[in-house]
C-alpha positions in Angstrom: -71.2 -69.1 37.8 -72.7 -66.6 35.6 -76.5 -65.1 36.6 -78.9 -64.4 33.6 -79.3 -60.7 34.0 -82.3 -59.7 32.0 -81.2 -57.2 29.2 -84.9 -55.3 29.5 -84.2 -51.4 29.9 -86.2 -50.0 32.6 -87.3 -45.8 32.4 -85.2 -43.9 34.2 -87.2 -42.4 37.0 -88.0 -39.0 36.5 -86.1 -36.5 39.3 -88.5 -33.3 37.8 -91.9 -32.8 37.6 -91.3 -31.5 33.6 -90.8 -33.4 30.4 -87.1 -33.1 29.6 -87.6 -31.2 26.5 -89.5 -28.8 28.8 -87.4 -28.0 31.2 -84.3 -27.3 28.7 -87.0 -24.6 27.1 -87.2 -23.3 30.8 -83.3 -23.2 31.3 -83.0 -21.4 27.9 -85.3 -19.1 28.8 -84.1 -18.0 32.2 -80.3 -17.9 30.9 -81.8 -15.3 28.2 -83.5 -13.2 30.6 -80.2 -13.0 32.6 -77.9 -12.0 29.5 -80.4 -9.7 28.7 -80.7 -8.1 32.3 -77.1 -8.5 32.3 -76.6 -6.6 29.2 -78.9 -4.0 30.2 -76.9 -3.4 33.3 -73.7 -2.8 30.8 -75.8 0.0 28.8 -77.4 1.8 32.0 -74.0 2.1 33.4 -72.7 5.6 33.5 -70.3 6.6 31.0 -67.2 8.0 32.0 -66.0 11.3 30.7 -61.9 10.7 29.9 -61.5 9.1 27.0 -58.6 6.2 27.1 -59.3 6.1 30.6 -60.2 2.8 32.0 -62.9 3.2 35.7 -60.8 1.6 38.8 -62.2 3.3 41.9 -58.6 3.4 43.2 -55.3 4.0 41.7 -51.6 3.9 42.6 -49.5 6.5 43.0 -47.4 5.4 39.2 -50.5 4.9 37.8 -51.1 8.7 38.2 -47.9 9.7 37.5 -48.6 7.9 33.8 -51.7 9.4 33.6 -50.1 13.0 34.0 -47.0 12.2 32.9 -45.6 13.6 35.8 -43.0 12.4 38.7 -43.9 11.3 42.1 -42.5 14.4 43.7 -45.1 16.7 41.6 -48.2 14.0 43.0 -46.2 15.1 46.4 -46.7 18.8 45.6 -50.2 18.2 44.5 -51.0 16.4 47.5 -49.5 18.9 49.3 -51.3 21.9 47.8 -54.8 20.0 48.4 -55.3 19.1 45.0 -55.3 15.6 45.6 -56.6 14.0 48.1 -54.3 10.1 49.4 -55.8 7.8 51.0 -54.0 5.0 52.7 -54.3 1.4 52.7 -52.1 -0.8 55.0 -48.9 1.1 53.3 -49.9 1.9 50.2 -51.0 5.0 48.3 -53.9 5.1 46.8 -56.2 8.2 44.9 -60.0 7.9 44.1 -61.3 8.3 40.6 -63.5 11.1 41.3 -60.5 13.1 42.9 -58.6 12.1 39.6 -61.5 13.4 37.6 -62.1 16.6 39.1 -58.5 17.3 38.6 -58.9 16.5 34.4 -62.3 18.1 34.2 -62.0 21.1 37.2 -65.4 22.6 35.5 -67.2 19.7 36.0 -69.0 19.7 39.8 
């Protein structure tokens, strides 16, 4: 019981108002302006004055102590002494960059 199916291709209908090779020029373009706003973004970023050190607004307590290379209990005494400034988060430690900055660069305001 096999049908003839007629073997004549019909158009596909068309789901945009463009030609397809115009559209794909309109895609290209807009992923373009995005990389190049995006890479605009990367440049007008504000460079960050240690060098080796890597911008996290937060870090941990060890990730001080490796940046110092200094033991927890001198973070302590800095703490202590107001040259550092903790903040806590649930139960963790945590110091902001700037805070760490200031205590590299103590000229810079």
């Amino acid at each position: 019981m096999k049908e003839n199916v007629s073997s004549s291709m019909q158009p596909t209908p068309m789901l945009f108002p463009y030609e397809p090779e115009k559209f794909w020029q309109s895609i290209r373009q807009i992923i373009r302006e995005e990389v190049t706003q995006l890479e605009k973004q990367k440049t007008e970023s504000p460079s960050y004055q240690t060098a080796g050190m890597t911008y996290k607004p937060l870090y941990k307590i060890a990730e001080v102590c490796a940046l110092f290379n200094v033991t927890k209990p001198t973070i302590y005494d800095w703490i202590r002494h107001g040259k550092l400034k903790p903040f806590k988060i649930r139960s963790r430690v945590f110091f902001l960059w700037q805070d760490i900055q200031q205590l590299i660069h103590p000229d810079n305001e």
